[in-house]
NUKOLBA-488123 format. One record per residue (C-alpha): residue in three letters; x, y, z. Coordinates in pm, whole numbers, plus 50000, padded with zeros to 5 digits. Example, Ala and Ser with C-alpha at 12.3 -4.5 7.8 and 13.67 -1.06 7.14 Angstrom:
2
ALA512304955050780SER513674989450714
//
This chain:
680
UNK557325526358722UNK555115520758412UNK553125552858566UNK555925573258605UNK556665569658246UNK553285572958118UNK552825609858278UNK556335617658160UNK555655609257844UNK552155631757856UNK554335656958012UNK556295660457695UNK553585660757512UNK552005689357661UNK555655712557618UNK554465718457273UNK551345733057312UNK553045752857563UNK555265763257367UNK552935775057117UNK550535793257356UNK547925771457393UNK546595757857662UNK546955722657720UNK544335697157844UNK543695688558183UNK546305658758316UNK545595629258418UNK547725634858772UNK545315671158832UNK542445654658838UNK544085620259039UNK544715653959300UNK548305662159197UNK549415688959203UNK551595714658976UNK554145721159182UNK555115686659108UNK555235689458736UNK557275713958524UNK556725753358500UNK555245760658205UNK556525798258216UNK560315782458190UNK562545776657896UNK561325750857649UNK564795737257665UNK564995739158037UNK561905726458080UNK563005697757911UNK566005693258084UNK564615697658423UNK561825671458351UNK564575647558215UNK566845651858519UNK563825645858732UNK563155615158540UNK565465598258560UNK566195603658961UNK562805586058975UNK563885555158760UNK566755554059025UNK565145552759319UNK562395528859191UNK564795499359109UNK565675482059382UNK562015473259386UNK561575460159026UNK564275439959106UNK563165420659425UNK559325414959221UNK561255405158897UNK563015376559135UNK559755370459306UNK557925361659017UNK560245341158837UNK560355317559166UNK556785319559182UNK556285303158815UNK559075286058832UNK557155266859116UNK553975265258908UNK555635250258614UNK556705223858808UNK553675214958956UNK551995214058659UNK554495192558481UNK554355167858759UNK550465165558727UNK550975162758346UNK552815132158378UNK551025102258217UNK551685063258219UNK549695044657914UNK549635006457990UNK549654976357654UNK545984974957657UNK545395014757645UNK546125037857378UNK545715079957485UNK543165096657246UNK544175131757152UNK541555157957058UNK542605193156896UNK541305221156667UNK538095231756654UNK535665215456871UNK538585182456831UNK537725175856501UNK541605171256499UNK542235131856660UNK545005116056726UNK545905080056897UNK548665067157080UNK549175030857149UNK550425021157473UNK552775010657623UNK554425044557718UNK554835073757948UNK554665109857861UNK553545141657962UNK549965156757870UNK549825190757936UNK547195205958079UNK545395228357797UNK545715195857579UNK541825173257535UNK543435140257610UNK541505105557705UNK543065072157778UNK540725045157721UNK540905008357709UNK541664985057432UNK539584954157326UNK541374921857370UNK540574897157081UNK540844860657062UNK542234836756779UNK539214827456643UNK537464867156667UNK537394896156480UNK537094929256580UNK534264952556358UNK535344983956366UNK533595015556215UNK535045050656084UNK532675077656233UNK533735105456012UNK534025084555701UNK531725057655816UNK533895033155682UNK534084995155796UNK537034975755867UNK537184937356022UNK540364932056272UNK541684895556297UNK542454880456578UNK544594871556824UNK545584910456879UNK544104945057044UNK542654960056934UNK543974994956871UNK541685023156728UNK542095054656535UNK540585086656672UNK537475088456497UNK536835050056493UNK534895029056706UNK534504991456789UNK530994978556692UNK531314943956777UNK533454911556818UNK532874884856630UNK533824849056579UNK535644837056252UNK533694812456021UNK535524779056039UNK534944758255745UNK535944723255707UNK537054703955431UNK533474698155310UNK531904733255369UNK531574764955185UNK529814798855249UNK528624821555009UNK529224859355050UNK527574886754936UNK529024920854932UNK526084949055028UNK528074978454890UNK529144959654521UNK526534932354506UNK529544909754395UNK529304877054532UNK532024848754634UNK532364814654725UNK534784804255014UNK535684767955031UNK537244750655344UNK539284741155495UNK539914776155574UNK539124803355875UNK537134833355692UNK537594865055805UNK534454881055532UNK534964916355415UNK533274946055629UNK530494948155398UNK529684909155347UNK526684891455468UNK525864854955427UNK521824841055433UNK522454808755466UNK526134808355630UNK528534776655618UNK527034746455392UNK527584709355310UNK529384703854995UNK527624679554803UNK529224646754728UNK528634630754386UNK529934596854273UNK529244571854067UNK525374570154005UNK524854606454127UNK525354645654000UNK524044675754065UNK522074703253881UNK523274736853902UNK521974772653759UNK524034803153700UNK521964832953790UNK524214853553588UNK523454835353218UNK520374816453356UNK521254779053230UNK521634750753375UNK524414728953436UNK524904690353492UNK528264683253753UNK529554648653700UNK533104653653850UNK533334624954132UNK534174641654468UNK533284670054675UNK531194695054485UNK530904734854573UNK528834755254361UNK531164788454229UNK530154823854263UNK526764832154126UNK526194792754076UNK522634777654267UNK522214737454307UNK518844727454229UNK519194694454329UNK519944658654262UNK520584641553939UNK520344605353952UNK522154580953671UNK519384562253465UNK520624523853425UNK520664515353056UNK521374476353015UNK523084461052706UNK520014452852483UNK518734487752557UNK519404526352438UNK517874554452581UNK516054579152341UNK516534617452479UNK515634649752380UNK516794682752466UNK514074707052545UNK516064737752510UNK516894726952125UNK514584700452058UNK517114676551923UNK517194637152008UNK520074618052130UNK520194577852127UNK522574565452387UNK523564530452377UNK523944502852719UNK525144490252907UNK525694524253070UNK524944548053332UNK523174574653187UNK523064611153340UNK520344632653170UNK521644667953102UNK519564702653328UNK517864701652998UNK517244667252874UNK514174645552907UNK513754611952866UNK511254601352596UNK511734560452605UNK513704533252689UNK513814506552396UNK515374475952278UNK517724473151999UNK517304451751693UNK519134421451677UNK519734411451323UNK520654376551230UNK523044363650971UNK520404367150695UNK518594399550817UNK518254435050721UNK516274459950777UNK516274496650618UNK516564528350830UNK514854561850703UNK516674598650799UNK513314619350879UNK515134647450929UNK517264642550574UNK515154619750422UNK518704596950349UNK518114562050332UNK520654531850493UNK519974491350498UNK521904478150795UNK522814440150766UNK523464417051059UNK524784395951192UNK524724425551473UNK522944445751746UNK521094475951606UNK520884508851752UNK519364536051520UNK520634569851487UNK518294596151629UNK516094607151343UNK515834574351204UNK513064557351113UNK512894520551174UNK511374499750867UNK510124464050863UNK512844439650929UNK513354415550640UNK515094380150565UNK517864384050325UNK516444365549956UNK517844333149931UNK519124325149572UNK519794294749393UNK520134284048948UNK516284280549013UNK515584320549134UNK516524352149107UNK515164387149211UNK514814422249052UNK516004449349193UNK514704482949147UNK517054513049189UNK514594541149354UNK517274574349227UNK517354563248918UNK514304537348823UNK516594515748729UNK516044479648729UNK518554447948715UNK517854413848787UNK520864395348968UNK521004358148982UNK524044351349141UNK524124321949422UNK523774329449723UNK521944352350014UNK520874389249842UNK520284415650032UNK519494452149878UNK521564480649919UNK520164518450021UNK517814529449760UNK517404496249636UNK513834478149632UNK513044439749568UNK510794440749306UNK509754405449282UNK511744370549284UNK511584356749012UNK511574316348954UNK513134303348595UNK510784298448341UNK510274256048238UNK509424258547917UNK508294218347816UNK508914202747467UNK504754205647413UNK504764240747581UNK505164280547457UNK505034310247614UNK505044348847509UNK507224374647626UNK507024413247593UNK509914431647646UNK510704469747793UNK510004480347432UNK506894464947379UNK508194440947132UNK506934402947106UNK509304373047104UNK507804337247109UNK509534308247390UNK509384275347245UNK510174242947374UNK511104220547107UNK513384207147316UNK512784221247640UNK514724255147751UNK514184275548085UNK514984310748129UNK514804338248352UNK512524372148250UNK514654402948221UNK513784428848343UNK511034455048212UNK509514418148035UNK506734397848147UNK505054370848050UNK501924376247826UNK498064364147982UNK495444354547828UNK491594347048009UNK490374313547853UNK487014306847825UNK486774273748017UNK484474249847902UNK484624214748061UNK481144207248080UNK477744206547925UNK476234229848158UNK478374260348144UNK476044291248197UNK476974325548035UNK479064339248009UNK481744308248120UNK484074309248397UNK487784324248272UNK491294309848343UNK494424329748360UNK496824311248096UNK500594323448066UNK501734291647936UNK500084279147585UNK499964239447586UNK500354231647222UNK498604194247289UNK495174182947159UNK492744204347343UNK488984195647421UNK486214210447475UNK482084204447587UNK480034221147392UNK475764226447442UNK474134238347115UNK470984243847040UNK469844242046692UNK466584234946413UNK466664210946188UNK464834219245859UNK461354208845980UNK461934234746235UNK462424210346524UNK464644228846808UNK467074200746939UNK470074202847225UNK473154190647109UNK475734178547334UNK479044168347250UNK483524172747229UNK484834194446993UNK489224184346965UNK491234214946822UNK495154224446898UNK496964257746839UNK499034259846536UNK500384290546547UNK501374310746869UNK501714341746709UNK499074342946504UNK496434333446781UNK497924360547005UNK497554387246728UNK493984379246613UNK492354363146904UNK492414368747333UNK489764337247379UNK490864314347152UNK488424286547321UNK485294308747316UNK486224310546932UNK486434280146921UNK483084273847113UNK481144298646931UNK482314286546586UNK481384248346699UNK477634263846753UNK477654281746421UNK478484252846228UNK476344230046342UNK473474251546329UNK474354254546001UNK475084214445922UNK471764208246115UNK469464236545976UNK469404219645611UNK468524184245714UNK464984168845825UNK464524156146184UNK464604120045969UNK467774124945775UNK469524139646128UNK469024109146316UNK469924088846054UNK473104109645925UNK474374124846201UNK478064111746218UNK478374126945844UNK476474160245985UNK479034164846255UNK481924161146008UNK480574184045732UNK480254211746026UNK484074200946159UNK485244206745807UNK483274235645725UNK485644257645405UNK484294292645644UNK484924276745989UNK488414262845844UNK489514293345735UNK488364309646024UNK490244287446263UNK493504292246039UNK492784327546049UNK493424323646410UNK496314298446414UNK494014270546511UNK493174237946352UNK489974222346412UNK490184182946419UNK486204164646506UNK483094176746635UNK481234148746804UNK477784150946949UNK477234122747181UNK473714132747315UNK470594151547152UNK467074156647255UNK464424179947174UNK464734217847311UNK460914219447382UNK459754187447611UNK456354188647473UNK457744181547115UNK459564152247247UNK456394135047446UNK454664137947069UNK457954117446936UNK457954097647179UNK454434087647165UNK454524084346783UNK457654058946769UNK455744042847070UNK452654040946818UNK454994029246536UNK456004002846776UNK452903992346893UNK451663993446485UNK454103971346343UNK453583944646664UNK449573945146545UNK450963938046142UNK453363910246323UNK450073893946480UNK447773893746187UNK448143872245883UNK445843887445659UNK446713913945430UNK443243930345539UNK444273935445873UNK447653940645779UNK445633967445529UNK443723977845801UNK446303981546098UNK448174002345807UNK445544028445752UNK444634032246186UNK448014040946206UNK448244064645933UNK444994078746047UNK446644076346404UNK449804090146250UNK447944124546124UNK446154128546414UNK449634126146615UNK451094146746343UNK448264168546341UNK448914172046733UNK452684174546684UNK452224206446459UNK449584223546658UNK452374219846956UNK455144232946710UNK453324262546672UNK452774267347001UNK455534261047098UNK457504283146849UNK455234312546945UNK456394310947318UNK460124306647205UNK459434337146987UNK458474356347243UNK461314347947483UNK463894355147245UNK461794387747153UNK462114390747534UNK465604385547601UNK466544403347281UNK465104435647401UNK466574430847708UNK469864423047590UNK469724457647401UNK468104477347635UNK471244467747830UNK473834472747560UNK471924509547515UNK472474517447879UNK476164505247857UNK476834523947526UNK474574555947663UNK476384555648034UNK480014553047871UNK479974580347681UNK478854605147971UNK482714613648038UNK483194626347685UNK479684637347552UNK477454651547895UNK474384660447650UNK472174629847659UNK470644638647299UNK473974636547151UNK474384600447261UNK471414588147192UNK472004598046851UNK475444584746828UNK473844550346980UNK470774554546703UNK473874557246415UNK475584528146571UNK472694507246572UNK472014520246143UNK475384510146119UNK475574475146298UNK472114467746080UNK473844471845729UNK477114457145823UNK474824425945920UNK472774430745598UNK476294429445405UNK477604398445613UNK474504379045488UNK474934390145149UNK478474374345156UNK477544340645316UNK474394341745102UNK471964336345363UNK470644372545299UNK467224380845141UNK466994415645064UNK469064446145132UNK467114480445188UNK469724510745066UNK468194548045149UNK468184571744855
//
């Protein structure tokens, strides 16, 4: 039929070219082999052609339907059959534990899932797969991954596992159980975050989390025990106390075991921090945790302080100052410094102490009863014991100003020093026997005894015949005047001493060996009551009351065998007289022992020169010594001032001038002087 048409159809197309004269192409049917008796004349009518060829079309088209008609019903059976079949083939049953994976578009980039149970049909042209579903228990998970996104996800259990089209199941996994005293630490391989999962629990972790060491013991900390952690996010350390179960948190390490240190009652603990250097005390009884960062330096004991005890305490970081008093048990503060403990001062109306204030130099004495001890910033000076002064006693006192006041006891009075005043000293010459060298032995003397005093004296001296004789003897002399003494004099004995010598040399040198023997008593008393040595004891406050000598002999021992042996002569002379009766012999014995006596005498002065020549020397000696001595001394002190040796030998030359003429002038006063030599 469809052939029929087509050559009708290229029939009419061919009438116009026909029509116009041309001639048309070769048909299809000529060269098939039909022929143009079957076709249209082309020498008809244009108009009958066209009616003739639509006449004769459409007797075809009716003779050619019945056939159409009986393959139109033929087909229709024929896929109606088909379609059937197919859809019964198609049919599909998905059980509970399937799901039916669908695949379309290009190269079934398209997926698509359908969970089971059903049943449905899957046509033919359709990329459809049923596969099986993973069955997972309670205690599993299910690790599933994307494979176009390559994303993770973790299924829980008890369920099955049903996928999407592009995932896949990895694995199956158990759950981490964690008891009561676990935890797991999780670390996140996409983020880097990090968690901390504490049981009791079941963990499911995220797709991405990993765990190195998996489930661990919480540690369990009590009484004597802690742990050390260390945050690895700020890097310190951290002391856990809290009794119980510990678990570190997120980003939180245990090092380890802390132990409590055991401080007893009489102890404290002395700590210091290493990351800020500072030092804690911590008292007992206790138990003692050290922090990450504390270390433990010492262990000491406190101080116990009694009822009467103190002892002061020194800030070395502040430099303040604190005096802790007991009764009580001591514990410093960190930075103190521990001072010597001390007993409180006991006072009584016999004592008191001065205190010295160190902030403002301060001083006070306090003499109230009873057990002192010193505040902060307060020093004991000194105690201080009342002053006795007797009835026959007196002492001097210098106050803060310098000024003088004299303690007398007419009547006995006692009295405490103030403060800033002492008692004035004086070094005494002591001289209590005959054979004091020089220079004498000194005594300290704070309290003036206004008694009688006494003193040994050992003078040489000459007597007019130039005979050197030792005198031993007492000199008795009391102070008059306190004051007076103390302003002229700081030996008053060795005045005293040296004045004794001086006037007995004096009493002595303008007698005869003779007239001293027999006059001595009267000597000693002219030299006690000497008008210069008077006035200079008065001078002095002093009063001067006997000289006795109660021993002499001769200096030189050779001088005193020739007396010796002359009064034995004497002796021996007179006994001859006593034996004879005649005036002869009497004459006679007489002129042997003047004769005797010359020679004796003529001996004696032949040894007084001798002898005089040797003292001479000695003292020449002993002199130059003596100022060789005094030279260095004057020379060496003056090195600090003057460094130029010249200049002080000068300046000792001028002293020496001068010392000679005030000497000179001294004579001339006591008129012992001879001649005075004045340069022009």
């Amino acid at each position: 039929l469809a052939y029929r048409v087509e050559r009708s159809s290229e029939s009419l197309d061919s009438v116009p070219a026909r029509i116009q004269g041309q001639e048309a192409p070769a048909r299809e049917d000529e060269r098939m082999g039909v022929t143009s008796s079957d076709l249209l004349d082309p020498e008809e009518d244009p108009d009958t052609l066209i009616q003739i060829a639509a006449s004769k079309i459409s007797l075809r088209s009716k003779i050619d339907k019945t056939p159409f008609l009986i393959c139109s019903c033929l087909c229709f059976t024929l896929g109606l059959t088909i379609f059937l079949i197919v859809y019964a083939a198609s049919m599909r049953t998905v059980y509970i534990d399937e799901q039916l994976l669908i695949m379309s578009g290009l190269e079934g980039r398209d997926r698509s899932t359908r969970n089971g149970p059903f049943v449905d049909v899957v046509w033919p042209h359709t990329n459809a797969t049923i596969r099986k579903v993973t069955k997972i228990g309670q205690l599993d998970y299910a690790a599933i991954r994307n494979e176009k996104t390559l994303r993770l996800r973790h299924e829980p259990g008890p369920c099955f596992v049903y996928l999407d089209g592009w995932e896949v199941l990895e694995t199956v996994h158990h759950k981490i159980v964690l008891e009561r005293d676990m935890y797991i630490r999780l670390i996140d391989r996409f983020t880097g975050e990090e968690r901390v999962v504490r049981g009791p629990t079941v963990l499911v972790p995220e797709p991405l989390e990993e765990s190195s060491a998996g489930p661990e013991k919480a540690w369990v900390v009590n009484e004597t025990t802690g742990v050390i952690t260390w945050n690895k996010t700020s890097g310190m350390k951290q002391l856990e106390t809290g009794k119980g179960l510990f678990m570190p948190a997120a980003y939180q390490t245990v090092l380890g075991w802390r132990h409590a240190l055991l401080v007893e009652a009489l102890f404290f603990a002395k700590v210091q921090s290493s990351l800020t250097g500072e030092i804690s005390h911590h008292d007992g009884p206790t138990q003692l945790f050290l922090g990450p960062y504390d270390d433990l330096l010492s262990l000491n004991n406190k101080t116990l302080l009694e009822k009467d005890d103190y002892v002061r305490l020194l800030n070395k970081l502040t430099g303040e100052e604190r005096v802790e008093r007991g009764p009580k048990v001591l514990t410093p503060e960190p930075y103190e410094q521990m001072l010597e403990l001390q007993k409180g001062v006991p006072l009584d109306s016999e004592s008191a102490v001065l205190v010295r204030d160190k902030k403002s130099s301060e001083q006070t004495l306090v003499t109230s009863p009873g057990v002192f001890i010193p505040a902060a910033y307060q020093e004991i000076v000194e105690v201080r014991k009342k002053i006795q002064v007797l009835p026959h006693q007196a002492v001097v006192v210098r106050d803060g100003d310098g000024k003088i006041a004299l303690k007398a006891g007419n009547a006995g009075t006692s009295f405490f020093l103030e403060p800033f005043s002492s008692l004035i000293q004086m070094d005494w010459s002591v001289y209590d026997s005959w054979t004091v060298g020089h220079p004498p032995p000194k005594e300290t003397i704070d309290t003036i005894d206004l008694r009688v005093s006494r003193l040994r004296f050992n003078a040489t001296v000459r007597t007019k015949d130039n005979v050197a004789l030792n005198l031993l003897g007492t000199a008795t002399w009391e102070v008059q005047d306190v004051l007076k003494m103390f302003e002229k004099t700081a030996d008053p004995s060795s005045d005293v001493y040296q004045q004794v010598r001086s006037s007995l040399m004096q009493a002595v040198g303008q007698v005869g060996l003779v007239d001293f023997m027999l006059e001595l008593p009267d000597i000693s008393a002219e030299a006690a009551q000497n008008p210069l040595a008077s006035a200079f004891y008065a001078d002095r406050g002093l009063q001067m009351h006997a000289i006795d000598v109660a021993r002499y002999e001769c200096a030189d021992p050779a001088t005193d065998a020739i007396l010796q042996s002359i009064i034995a002569s004497k002796t021996d002379a007179l006994n001859e007289l006593m034996k004879t009766a005649s005036d002869a012999d009497v004459a006679k014995a007489k002129l042997i022992a003047e004769i005797d006596y010359e020679k004796e005498r003529t001996n004696l002065i032949r040894a007084k020169g001798e002898n005089l020549e040797l003292e001479e020397r000695s003292e020449g000696l002993v002199e130059g010594v003596e100022r060789a001595e005094s030279a260095i001394t004057f020379i060496d002190g003056l090195i600090a001032s003057i460094p130029e040796p010249d200049t002080r030998v000068d300046l000792y030359e001028l002293n020496q001038v001068l010392k000679g003429r005030s000497a000179d002038v001294t004579g001339l006063m006591s008129g012992h002087g001879n001649s005075i030599f004045l340069e022009l």
